[in-house]
KEVEX-603307 format. One record per residue (C-alpha): residue number from 1; residue in one letter; x, y, z. Coordinates in pm, whole numbers. Example, Ala and Ser with C-alpha at 12.3 -4.5 7.8 and 13.67 -1.06 7.14 Angstrom:
<papa><num>1</num><residu>A</residu><u>1230</u><v>-450</v><w>780</w></papa>
<papa><num>2</num><residu>S</residu><u>1367</u><v>-106</v><w>714</w></papa>
END
This chain:
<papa><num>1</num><residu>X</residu><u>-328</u><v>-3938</v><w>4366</w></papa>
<papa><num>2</num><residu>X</residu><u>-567</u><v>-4113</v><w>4148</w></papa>
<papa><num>3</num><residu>X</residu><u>-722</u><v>-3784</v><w>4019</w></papa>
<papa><num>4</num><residu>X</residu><u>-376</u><v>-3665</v><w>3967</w></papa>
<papa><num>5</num><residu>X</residu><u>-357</u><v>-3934</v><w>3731</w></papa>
<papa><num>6</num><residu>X</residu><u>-684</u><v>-3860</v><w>3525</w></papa>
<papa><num>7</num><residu>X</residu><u>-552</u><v>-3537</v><w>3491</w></papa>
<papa><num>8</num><residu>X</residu><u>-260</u><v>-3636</v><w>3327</w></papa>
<papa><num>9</num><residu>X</residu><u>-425</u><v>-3866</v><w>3091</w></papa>
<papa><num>10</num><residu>X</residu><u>-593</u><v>-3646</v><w>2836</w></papa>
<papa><num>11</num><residu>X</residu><u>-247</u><v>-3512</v><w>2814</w></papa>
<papa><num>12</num><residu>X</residu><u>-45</u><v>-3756</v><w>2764</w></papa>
<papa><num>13</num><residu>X</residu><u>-275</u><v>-3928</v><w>2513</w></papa>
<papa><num>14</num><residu>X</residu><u>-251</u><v>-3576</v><w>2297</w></papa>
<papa><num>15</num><residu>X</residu><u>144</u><v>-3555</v><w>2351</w></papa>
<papa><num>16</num><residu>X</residu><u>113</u><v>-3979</v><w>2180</w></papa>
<papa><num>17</num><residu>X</residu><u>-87</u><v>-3832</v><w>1919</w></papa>
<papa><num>18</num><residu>X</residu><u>141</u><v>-3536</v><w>1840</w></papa>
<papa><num>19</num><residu>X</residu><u>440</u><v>-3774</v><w>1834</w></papa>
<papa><num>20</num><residu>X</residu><u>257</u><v>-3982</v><w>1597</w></papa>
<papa><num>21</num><residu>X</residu><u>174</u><v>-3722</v><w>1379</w></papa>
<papa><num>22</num><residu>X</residu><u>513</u><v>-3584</v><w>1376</w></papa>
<papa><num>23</num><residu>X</residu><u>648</u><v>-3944</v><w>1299</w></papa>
<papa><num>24</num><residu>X</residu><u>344</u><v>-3955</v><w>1003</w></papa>
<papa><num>25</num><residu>X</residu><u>482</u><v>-3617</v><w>861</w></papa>
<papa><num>26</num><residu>X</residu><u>859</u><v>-3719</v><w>855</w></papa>
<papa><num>27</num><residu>X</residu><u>789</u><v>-4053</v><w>686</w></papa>
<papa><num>28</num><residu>X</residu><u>574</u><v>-3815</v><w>376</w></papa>
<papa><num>29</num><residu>X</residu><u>875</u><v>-3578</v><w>392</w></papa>
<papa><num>30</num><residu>X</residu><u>1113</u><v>-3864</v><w>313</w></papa>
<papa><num>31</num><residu>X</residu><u>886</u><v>-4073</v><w>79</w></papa>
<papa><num>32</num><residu>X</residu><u>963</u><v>-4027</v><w>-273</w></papa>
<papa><num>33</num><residu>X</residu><u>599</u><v>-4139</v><w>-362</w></papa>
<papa><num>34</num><residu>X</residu><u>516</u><v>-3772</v><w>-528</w></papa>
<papa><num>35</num><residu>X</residu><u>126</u><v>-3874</v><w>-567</w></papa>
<papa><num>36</num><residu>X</residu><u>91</u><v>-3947</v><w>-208</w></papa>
<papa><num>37</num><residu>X</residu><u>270</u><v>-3640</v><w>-81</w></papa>
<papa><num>38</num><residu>X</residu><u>75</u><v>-3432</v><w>-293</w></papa>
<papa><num>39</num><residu>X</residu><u>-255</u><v>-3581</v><w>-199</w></papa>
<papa><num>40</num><residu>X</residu><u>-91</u><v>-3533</v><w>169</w></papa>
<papa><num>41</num><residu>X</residu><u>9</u><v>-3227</v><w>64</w></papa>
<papa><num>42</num><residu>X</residu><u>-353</u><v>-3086</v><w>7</w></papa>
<papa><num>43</num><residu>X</residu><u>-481</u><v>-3255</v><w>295</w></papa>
<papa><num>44</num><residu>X</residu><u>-255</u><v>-3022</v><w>498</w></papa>
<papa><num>45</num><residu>X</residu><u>-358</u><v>-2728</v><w>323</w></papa>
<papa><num>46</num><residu>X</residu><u>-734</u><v>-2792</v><w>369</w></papa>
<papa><num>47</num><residu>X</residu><u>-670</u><v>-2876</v><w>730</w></papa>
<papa><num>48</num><residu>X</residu><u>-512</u><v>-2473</v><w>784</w></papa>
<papa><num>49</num><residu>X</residu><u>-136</u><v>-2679</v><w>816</w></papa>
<papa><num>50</num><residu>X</residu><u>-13</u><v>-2449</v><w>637</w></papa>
<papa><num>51</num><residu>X</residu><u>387</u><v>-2466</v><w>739</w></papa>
<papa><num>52</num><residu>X</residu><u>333</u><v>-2909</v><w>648</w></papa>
<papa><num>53</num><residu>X</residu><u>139</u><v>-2810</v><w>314</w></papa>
<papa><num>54</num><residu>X</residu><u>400</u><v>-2577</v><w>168</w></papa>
<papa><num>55</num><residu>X</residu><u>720</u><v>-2785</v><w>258</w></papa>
<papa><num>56</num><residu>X</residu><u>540</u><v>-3030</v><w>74</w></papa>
<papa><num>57</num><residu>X</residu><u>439</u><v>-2822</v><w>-231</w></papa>
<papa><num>58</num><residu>X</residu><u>767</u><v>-2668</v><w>-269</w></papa>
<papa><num>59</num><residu>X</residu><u>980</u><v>-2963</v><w>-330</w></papa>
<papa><num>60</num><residu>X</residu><u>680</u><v>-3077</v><w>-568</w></papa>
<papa><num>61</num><residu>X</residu><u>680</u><v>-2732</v><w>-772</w></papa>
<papa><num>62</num><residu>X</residu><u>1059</u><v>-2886</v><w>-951</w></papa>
<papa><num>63</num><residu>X</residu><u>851</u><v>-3276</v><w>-977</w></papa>
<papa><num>64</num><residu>X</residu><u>574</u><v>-3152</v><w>-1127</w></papa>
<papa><num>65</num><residu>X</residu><u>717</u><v>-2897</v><w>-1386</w></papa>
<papa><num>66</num><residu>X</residu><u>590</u><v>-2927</v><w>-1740</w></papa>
<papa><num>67</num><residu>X</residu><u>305</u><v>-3167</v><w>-1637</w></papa>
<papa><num>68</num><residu>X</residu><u>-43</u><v>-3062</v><w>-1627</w></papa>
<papa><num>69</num><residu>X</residu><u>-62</u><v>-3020</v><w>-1225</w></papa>
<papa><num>70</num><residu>X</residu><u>221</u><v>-2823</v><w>-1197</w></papa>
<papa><num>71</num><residu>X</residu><u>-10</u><v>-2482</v><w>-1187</w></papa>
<papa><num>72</num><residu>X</residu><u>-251</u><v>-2646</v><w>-927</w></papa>
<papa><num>73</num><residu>X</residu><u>56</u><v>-2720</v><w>-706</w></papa>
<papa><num>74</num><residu>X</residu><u>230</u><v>-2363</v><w>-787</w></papa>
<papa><num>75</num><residu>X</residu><u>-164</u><v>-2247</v><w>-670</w></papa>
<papa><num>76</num><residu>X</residu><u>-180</u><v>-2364</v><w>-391</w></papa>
<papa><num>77</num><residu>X</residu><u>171</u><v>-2342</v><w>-277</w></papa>
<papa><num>78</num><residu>X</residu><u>120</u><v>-1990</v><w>-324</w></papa>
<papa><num>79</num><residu>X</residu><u>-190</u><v>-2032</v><w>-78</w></papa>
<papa><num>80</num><residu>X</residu><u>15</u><v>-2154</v><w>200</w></papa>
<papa><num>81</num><residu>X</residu><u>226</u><v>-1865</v><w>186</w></papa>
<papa><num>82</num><residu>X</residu><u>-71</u><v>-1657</v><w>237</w></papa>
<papa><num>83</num><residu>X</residu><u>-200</u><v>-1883</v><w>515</w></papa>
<papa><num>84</num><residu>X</residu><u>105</u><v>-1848</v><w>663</w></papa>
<papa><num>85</num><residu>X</residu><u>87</u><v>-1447</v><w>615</w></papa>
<papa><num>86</num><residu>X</residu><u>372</u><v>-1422</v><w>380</w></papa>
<papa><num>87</num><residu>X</residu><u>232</u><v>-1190</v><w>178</w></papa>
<papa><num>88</num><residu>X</residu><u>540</u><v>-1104</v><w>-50</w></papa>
<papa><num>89</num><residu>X</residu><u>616</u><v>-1462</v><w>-108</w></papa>
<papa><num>90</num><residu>X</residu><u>256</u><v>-1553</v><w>-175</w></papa>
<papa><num>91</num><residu>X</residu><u>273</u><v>-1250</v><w>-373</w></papa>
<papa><num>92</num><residu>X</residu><u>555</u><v>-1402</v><w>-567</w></papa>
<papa><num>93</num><residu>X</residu><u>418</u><v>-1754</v><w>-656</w></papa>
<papa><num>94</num><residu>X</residu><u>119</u><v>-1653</v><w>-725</w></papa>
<papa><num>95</num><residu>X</residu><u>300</u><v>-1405</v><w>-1026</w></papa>
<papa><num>96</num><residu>X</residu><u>501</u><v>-1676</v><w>-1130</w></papa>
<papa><num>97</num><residu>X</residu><u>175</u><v>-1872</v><w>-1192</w></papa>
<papa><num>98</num><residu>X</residu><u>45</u><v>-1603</v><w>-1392</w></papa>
<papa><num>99</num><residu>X</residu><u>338</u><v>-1611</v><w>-1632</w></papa>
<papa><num>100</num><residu>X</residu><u>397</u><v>-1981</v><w>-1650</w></papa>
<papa><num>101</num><residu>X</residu><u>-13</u><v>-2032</v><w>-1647</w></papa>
<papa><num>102</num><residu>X</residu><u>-173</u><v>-1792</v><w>-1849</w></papa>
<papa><num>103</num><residu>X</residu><u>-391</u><v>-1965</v><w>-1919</w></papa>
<papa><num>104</num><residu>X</residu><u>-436</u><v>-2179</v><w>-1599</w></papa>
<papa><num>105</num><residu>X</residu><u>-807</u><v>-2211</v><w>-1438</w></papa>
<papa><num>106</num><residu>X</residu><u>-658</u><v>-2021</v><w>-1187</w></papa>
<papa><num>107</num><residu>X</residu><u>-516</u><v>-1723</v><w>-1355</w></papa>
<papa><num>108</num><residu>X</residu><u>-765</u><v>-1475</v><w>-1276</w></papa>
<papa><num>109</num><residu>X</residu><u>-773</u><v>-1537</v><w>-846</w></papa>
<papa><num>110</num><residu>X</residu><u>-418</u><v>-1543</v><w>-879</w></papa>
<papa><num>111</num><residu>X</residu><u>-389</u><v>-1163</v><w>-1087</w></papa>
<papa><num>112</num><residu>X</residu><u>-618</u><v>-1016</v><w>-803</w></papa>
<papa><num>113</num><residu>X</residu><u>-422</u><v>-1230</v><w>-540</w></papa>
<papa><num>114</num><residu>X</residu><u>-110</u><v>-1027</v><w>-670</w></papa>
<papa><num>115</num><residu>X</residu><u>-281</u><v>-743</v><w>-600</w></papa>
<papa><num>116</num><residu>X</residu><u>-459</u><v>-842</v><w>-259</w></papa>
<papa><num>117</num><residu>X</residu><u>-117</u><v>-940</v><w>-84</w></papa>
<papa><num>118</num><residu>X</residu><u>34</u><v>-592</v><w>-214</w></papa>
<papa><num>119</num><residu>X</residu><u>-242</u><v>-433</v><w>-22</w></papa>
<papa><num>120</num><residu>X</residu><u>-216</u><v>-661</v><w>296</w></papa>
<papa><num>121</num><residu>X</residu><u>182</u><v>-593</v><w>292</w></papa>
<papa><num>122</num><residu>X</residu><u>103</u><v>-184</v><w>259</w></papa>
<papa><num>123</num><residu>X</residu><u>258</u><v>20</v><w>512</w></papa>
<papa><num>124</num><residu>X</residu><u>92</u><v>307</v><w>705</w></papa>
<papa><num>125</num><residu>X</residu><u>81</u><v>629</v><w>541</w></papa>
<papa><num>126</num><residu>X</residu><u>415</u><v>757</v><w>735</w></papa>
<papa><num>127</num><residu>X</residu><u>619</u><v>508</v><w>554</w></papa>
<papa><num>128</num><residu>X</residu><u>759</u><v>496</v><w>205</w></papa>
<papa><num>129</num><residu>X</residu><u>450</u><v>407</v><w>-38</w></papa>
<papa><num>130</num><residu>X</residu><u>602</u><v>181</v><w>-276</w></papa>
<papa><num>131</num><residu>X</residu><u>432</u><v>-112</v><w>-204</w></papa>
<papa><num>132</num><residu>X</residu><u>84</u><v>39</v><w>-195</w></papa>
<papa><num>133</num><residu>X</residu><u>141</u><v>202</v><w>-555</w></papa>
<papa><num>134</num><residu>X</residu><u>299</u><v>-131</v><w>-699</w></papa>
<papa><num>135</num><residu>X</residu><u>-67</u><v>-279</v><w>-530</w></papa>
<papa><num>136</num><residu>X</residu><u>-286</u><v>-5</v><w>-738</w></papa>
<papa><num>137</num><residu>X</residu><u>-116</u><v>-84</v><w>-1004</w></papa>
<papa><num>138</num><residu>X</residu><u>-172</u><v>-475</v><w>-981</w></papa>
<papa><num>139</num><residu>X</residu><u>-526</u><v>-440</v><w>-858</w></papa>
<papa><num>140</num><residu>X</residu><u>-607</u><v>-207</v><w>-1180</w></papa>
<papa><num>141</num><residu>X</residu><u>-450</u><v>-458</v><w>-1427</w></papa>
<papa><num>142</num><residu>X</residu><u>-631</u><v>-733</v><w>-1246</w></papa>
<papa><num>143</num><residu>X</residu><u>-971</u><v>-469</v><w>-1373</w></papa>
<papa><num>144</num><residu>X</residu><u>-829</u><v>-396</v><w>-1685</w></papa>
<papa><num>145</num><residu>X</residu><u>-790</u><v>-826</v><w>-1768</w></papa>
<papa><num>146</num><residu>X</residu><u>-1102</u><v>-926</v><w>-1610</w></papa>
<papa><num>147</num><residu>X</residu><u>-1380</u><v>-668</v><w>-1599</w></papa>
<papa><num>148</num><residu>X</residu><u>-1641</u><v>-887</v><w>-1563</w></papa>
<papa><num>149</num><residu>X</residu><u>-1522</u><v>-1089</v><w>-1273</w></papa>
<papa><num>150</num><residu>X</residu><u>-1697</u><v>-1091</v><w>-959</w></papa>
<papa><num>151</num><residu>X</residu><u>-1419</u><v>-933</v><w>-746</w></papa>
<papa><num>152</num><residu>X</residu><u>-1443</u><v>-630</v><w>-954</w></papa>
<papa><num>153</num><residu>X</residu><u>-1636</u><v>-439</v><w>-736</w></papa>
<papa><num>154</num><residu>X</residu><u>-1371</u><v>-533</v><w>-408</w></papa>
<papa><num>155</num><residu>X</residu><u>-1073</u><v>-423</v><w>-619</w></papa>
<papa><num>156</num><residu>X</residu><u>-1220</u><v>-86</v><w>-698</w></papa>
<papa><num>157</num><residu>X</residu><u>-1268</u><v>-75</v><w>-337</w></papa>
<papa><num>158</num><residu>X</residu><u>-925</u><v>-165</v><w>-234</w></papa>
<papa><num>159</num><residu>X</residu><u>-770</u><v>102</v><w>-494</w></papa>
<papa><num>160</num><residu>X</residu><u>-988</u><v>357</v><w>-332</w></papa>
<papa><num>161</num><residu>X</residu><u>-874</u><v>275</v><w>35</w></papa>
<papa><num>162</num><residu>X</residu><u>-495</u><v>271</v><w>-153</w></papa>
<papa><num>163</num><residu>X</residu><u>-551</u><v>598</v><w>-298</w></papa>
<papa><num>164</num><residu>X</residu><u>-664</u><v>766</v><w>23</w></papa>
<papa><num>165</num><residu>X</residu><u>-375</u><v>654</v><w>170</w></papa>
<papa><num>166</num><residu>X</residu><u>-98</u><v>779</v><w>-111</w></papa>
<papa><num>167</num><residu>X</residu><u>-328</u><v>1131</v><w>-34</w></papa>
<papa><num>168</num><residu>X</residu><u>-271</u><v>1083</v><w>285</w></papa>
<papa><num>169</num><residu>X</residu><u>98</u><v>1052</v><w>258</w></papa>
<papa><num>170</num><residu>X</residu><u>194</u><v>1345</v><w>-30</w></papa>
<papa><num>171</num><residu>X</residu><u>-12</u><v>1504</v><w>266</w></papa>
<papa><num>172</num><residu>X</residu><u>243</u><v>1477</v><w>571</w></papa>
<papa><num>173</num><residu>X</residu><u>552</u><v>1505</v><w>329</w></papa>
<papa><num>174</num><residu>X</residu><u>427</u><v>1816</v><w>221</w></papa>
<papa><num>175</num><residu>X</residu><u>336</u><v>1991</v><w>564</w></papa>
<papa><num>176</num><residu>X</residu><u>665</u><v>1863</v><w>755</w></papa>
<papa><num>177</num><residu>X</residu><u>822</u><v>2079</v><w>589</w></papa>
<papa><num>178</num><residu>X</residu><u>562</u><v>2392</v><w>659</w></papa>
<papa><num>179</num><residu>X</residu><u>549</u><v>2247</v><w>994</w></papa>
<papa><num>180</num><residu>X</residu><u>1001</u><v>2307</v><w>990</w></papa>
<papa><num>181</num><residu>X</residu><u>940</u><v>2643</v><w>864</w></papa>
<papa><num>182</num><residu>X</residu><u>1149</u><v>2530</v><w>581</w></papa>
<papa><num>183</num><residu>X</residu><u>931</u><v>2747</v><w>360</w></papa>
<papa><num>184</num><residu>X</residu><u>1108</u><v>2708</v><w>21</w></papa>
<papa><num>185</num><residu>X</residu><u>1053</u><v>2331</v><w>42</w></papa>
<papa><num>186</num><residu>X</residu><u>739</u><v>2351</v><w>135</w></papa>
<papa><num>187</num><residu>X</residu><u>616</u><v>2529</v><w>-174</w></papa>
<papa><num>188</num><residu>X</residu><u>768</u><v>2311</v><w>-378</w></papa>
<papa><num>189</num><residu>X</residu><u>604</u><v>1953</v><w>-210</w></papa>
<papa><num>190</num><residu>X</residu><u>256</u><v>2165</v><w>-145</w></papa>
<papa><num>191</num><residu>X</residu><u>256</u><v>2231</v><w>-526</w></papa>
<papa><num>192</num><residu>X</residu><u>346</u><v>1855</v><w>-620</w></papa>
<papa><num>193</num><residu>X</residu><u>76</u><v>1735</v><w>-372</w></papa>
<papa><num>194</num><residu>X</residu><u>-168</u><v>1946</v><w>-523</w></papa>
<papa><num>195</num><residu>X</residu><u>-84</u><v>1857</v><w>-862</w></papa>
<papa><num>196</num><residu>X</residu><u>-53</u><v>1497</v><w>-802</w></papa>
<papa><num>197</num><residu>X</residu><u>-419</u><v>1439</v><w>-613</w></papa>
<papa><num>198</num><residu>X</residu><u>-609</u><v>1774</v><w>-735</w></papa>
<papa><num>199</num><residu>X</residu><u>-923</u><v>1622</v><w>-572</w></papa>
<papa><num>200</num><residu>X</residu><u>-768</u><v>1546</v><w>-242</w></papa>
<papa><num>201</num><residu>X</residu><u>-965</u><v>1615</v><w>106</w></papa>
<papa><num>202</num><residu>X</residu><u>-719</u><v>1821</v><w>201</w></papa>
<papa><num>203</num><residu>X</residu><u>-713</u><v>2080</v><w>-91</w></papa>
<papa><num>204</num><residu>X</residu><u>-834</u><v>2396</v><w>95</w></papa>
<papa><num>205</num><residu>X</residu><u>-588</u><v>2325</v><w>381</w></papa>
<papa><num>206</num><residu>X</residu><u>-304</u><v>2269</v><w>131</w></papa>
<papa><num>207</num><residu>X</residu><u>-353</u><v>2559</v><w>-47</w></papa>
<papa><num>208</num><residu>X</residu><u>-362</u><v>2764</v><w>302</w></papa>
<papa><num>209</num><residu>X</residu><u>20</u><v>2631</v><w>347</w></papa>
<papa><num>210</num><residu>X</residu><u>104</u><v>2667</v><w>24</w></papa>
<papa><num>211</num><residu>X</residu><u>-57</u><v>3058</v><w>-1</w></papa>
<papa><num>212</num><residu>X</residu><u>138</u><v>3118</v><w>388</w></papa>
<papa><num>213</num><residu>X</residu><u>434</u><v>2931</v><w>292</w></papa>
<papa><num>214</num><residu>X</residu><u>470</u><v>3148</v><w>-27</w></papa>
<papa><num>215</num><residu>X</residu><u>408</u><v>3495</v><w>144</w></papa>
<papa><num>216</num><residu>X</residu><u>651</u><v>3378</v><w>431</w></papa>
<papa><num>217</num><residu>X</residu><u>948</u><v>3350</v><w>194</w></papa>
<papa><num>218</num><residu>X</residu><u>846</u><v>3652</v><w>13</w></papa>
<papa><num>219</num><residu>X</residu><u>872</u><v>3890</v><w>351</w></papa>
<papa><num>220</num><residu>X</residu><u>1159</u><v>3712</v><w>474</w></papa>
<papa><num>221</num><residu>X</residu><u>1400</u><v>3731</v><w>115</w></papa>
<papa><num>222</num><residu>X</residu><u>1626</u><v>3892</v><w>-11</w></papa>
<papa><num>223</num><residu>X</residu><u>1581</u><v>4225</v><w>-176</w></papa>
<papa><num>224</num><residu>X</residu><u>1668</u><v>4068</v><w>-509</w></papa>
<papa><num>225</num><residu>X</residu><u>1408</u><v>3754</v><w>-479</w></papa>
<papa><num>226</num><residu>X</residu><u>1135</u><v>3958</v><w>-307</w></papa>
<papa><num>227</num><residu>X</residu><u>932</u><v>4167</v><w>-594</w></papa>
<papa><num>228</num><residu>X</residu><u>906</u><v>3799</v><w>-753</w></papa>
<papa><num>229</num><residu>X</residu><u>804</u><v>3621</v><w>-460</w></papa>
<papa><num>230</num><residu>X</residu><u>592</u><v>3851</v><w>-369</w></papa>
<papa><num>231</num><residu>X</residu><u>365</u><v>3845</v><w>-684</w></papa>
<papa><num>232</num><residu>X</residu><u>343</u><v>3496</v><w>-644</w></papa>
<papa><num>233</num><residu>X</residu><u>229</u><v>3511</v><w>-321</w></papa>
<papa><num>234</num><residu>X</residu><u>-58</u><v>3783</v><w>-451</w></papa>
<papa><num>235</num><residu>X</residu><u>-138</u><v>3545</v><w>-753</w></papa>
<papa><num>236</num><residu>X</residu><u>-146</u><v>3268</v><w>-491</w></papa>
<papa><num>237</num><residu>X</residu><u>-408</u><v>3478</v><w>-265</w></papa>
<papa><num>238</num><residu>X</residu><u>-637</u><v>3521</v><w>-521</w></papa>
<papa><num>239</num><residu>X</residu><u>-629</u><v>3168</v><w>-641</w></papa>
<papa><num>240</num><residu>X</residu><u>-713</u><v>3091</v><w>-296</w></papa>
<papa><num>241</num><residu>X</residu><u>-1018</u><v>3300</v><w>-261</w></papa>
<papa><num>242</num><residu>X</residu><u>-1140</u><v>3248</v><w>-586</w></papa>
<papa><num>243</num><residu>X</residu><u>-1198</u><v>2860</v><w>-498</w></papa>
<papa><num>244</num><residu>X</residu><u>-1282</u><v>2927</v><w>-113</w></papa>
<papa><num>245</num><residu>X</residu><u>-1443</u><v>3241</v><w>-75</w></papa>
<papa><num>246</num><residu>X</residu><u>-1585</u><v>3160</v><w>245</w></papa>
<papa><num>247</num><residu>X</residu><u>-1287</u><v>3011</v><w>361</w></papa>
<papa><num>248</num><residu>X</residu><u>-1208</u><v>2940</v><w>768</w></papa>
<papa><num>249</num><residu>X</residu><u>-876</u><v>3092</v><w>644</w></papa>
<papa><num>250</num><residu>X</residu><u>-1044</u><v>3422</v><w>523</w></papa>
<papa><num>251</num><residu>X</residu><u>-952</u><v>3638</v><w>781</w></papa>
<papa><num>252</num><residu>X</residu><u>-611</u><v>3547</v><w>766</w></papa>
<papa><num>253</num><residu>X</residu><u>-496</u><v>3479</v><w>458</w></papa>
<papa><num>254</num><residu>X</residu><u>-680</u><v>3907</v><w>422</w></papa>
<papa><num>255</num><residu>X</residu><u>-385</u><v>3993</v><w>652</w></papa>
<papa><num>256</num><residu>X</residu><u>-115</u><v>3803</v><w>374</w></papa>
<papa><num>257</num><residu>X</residu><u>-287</u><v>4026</v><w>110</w></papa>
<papa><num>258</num><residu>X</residu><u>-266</u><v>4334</v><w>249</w></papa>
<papa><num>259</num><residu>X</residu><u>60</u><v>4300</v><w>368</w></papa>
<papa><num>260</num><residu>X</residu><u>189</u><v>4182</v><w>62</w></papa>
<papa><num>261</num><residu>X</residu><u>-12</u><v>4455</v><w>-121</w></papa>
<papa><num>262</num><residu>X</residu><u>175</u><v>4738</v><w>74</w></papa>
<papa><num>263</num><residu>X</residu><u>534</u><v>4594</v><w>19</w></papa>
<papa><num>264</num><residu>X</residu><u>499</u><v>4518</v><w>-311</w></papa>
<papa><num>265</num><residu>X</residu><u>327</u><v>4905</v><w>-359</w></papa>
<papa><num>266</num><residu>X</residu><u>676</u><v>5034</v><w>-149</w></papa>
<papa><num>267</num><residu>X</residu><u>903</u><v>4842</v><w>-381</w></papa>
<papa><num>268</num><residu>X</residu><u>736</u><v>4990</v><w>-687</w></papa>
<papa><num>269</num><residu>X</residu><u>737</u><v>5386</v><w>-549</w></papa>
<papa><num>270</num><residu>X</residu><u>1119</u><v>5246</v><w>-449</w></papa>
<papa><num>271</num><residu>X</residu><u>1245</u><v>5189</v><w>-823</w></papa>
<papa><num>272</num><residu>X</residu><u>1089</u><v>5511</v><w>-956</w></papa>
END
């Protein structure tokens, strides 16, 4: 029984404590002494109470307006959004302190802070890409204002890994729809992806779709639409093998040209 009882002590002495603390917090909550809540205020920031610090500092961001802490409390305000992993939030504040603060000692975290929680909010490539082009963008002004900053270097870095992934995405739109068969979408989202990310990783295999995609809806039009198609599908062929001669897709894409060399030869003896 008696070790029971030590047992229990350590945790009743912590659920004292907690109650305490709870009681502490309520009494700042209520207190209309502003200085002391937002020396309390920081105190729970530093401390990683991030859900205490940011109740704190959002009644004080309305109090402090127009004096000169009010960016230090939007600041870190902002911060305890983060903390808390509300990225679009944090994301928010931390704008607003741009345009209230231009000027504010912390102007220049905050502009790559816009652009960091962008990033941490991006979704994977399946997913609509919005957010990770609205963080390219916010990361490159962040550049464009403050070249020589230190976080330069991590910004280019994060644009890069952004990039990859908006390549990434034009990627899969544009081969679910070779993948369907639907052939006459797929040359037209093949021939935006290429034109949007020229220097993508994928170019050779794009151009393979777009080359079979092309010859596909040639052979299978309409009499009408198939001379045309057809000598797009030949220009596309030798735009192919003129930038991958030694292509896996050689032996193949030989099989589109002949083919597509003998109907469009038959359609030609056909209107003499």
């Amino acid at each position: 029984m008696l070790m029971k009882m030590r047992n229990f002590v350590p945790v009743i002495i912590a659920f004292v404590l907690l109650l305490s603390s709870c009681s502490d917090y309520n009494k700042i909550v209520k207190s209309t002494d502003y200085e002391f809540k937002y020396k309390k205020a920081l105190e729970y920031y530093e401390n990683g109470e991030y859900v205490r610090s940011s109740t704190l500092l959002k009644e004080l961001i309305n109090i402090v307006r127009g004096t000169s802490r009010a960016d230090k409390v939007y600041y870190y305000y902002a911060k305890s959004q983060f903390g808390l992993k509300d990225y679009m939030m944090s994301g928010h504040y931390f704008k607003s302190l741009i345009k209230e603060f231009p000027r504010s000692e912390f102007a220049e975290e905050s502009q790559y802070m816009v652009g960091y929680c962008f990033y941490l909010d991006s979704p994977t490539a399946r997913l609509d890409q919005t957010v990770t082009q609205n963080a390219i963008d916010a990361l490159q002004l962040f550049i464009n204002l403050y070249p020589k900053s230190n976080r330069v270097n991590e910004a280019n870095r994060l644009i890069i890994e952004l990039r990859d992934k908006m390549v990434y995405k034009s990627y899969l739109s544009a081969k679910l729809y070779f993948d369907l068969d639907n052939y006459k979408a797929a040359v037209v989202a093949l021939t935006s992806s290429l034109k949007e990310f020229p220097d993508t990783k994928y170019r050779e295999e794009l151009m393979y779709m777009l080359l079979k995609a092309k010859y596909l809806l040639a052979i299978n039009s309409v009499d009408e639409k198939k001379h045309e198609r057809l000598s797009s599908a030949l220009d596309e062929y030798f735009t192919f093998v003129d930038e991958y001669p030694e292509s896996k897709y050689r032996k193949e894409v030989e099989k589109f040209h002949s083919t597509t060399e003998k109907l469009l030869n038959y359609k030609s003896d056909s209107n003499i």
